[in-house]
C-alpha positions as CSV (number, residue, x, y, z in Angstrom):
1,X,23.9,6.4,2.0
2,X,20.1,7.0,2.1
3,X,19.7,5.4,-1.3
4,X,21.0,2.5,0.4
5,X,19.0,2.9,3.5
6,X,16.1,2.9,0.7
7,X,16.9,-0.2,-1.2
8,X,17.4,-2.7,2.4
9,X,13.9,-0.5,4.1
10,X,12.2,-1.7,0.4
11,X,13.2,-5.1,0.8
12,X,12.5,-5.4,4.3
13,X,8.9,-3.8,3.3
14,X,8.2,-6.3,0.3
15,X,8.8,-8.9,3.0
16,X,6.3,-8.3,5.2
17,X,3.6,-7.5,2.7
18,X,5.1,-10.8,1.0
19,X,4.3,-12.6,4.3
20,X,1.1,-10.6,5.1
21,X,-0.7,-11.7,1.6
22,X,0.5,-15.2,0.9
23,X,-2.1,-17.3,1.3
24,X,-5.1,-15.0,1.3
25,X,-7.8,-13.8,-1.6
26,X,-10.4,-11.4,-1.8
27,X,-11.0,-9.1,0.6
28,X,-8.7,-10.7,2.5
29,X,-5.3,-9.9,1.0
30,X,-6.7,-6.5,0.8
31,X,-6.8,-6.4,4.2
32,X,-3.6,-8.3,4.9
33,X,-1.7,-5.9,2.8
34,X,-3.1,-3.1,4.1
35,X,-2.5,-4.1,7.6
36,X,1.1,-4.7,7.2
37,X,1.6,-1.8,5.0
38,X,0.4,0.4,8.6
39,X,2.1,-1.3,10.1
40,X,5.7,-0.6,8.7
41,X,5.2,2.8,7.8
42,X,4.0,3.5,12.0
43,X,6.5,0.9,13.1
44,X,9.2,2.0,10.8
45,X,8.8,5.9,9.7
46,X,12.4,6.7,8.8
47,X,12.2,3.4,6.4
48,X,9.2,3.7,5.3
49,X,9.7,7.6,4.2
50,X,13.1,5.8,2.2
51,X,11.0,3.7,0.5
52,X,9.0,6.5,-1.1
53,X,12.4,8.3,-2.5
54,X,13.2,8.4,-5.8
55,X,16.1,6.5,-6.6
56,X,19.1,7.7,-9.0
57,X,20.0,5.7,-11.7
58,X,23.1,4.5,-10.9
59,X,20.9,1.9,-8.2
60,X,19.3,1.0,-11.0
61,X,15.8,1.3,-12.2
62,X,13.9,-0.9,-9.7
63,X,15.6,-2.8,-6.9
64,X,14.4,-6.0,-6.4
65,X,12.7,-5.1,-3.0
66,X,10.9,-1.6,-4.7
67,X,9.9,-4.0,-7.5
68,X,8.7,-6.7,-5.1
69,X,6.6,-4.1,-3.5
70,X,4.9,-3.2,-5.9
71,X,3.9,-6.1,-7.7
72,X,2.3,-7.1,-4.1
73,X,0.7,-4.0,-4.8
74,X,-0.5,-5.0,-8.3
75,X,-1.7,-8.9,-7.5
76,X,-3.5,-7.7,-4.5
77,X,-5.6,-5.4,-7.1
78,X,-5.9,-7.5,-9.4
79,X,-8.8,-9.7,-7.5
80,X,-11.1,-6.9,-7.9
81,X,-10.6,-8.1,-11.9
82,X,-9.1,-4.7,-12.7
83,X,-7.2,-4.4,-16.0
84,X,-5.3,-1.3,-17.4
85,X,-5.1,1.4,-17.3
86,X,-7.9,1.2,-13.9
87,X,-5.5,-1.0,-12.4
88,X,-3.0,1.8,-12.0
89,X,-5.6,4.2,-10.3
90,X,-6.7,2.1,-8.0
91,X,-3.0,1.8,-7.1
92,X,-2.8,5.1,-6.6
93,X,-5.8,5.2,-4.8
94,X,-5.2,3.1,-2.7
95,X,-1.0,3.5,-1.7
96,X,-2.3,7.7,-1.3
97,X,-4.9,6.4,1.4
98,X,-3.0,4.1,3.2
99,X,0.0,6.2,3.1
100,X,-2.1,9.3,4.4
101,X,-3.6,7.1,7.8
102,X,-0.1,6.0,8.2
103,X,1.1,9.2,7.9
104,X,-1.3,11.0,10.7
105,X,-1.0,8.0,12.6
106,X,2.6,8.6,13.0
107,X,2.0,12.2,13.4
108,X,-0.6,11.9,16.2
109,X,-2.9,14.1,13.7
110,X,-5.6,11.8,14.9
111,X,-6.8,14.1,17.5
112,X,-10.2,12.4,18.3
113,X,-10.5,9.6,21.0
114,X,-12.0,7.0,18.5
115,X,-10.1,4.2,18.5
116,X,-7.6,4.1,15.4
117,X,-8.3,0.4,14.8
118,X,-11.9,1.1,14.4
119,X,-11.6,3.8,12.1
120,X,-9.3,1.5,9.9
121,X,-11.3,-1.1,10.0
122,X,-14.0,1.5,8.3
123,X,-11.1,2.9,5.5
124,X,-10.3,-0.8,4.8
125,X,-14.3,-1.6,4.1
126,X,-14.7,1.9,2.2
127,X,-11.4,0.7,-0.2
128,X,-12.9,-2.8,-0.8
129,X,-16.2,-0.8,-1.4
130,X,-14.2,1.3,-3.6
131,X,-12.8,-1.4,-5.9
132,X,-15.5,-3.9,-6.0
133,X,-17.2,-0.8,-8.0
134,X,-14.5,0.8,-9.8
135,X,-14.7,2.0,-13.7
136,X,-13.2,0.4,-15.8
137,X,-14.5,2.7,-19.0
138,X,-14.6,6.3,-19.2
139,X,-17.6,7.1,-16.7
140,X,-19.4,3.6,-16.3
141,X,-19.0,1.3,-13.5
142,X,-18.7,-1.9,-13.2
């Protein structure tokens, strides 16, 4: 049954991060897909936490909406001109910091009284920072 729940929260997710980046470039599908990816995984913890399981095979290898997710994840990248294998670690790069504010946001781990929209605003500039300067050869930037 959770399997399932995982397969409908991952299409539901793709969705909104479908929605959130259409239209956009730059920094601003960054942004866009960022913003909707917090805003799931705070609006929608149980969900989000099923779209993280790892799925048994007999649901197959990648359901459309897990697969939809990420190659959101891949064409919003890809406008920092990343190729592989780079591409991959800025994925993980950026899903583990995204996923880690959503995840004390949810929490309430964010103890101080600075305003949470101001502090993403700040992670979202770091990541662009963060890609617009990422190697792309063993230790050399770009």
């Amino acid at each position: 049954m959770l399997h399932k729940v995982a397969v409908l929260a991952a299409a539901a997710f793709g969705d909104r991060l479908a929605l959130a980046v259409a239209g956009h470039s730059g920094r601003q599908i960054l942004i866009g897909f960022a913003d909707a990816y917090r805003a799931f995984a705070v609006a929608q913890p149980g969900q989000y936490a099923a779209t993280q399981l790892q799925l048994p095979a007999e649901i197959g290898k990648c359901p459309v909406g897990h697969l939809r997710m990420i190659e959101l994840s891949y064409a919003t990248l890809r406008g920092y001109g990343l190729k592989e294998p780079y591409l991959t670690d800025a994925i993980r790069f950026v899903r583990s910091t995204l996923r880690g504010f959503a995840a004390l946001e949810t929490a309430e781990g964010f103890g101080h009284p600075r305003d949470l929209d101001v502090s993403w605003r700040g992670v979202l500039c770091a990541i662009h920072t963060a890609l617009s300067n990422w190697e792309t050869t063993e230790g050399e930037q770009r």
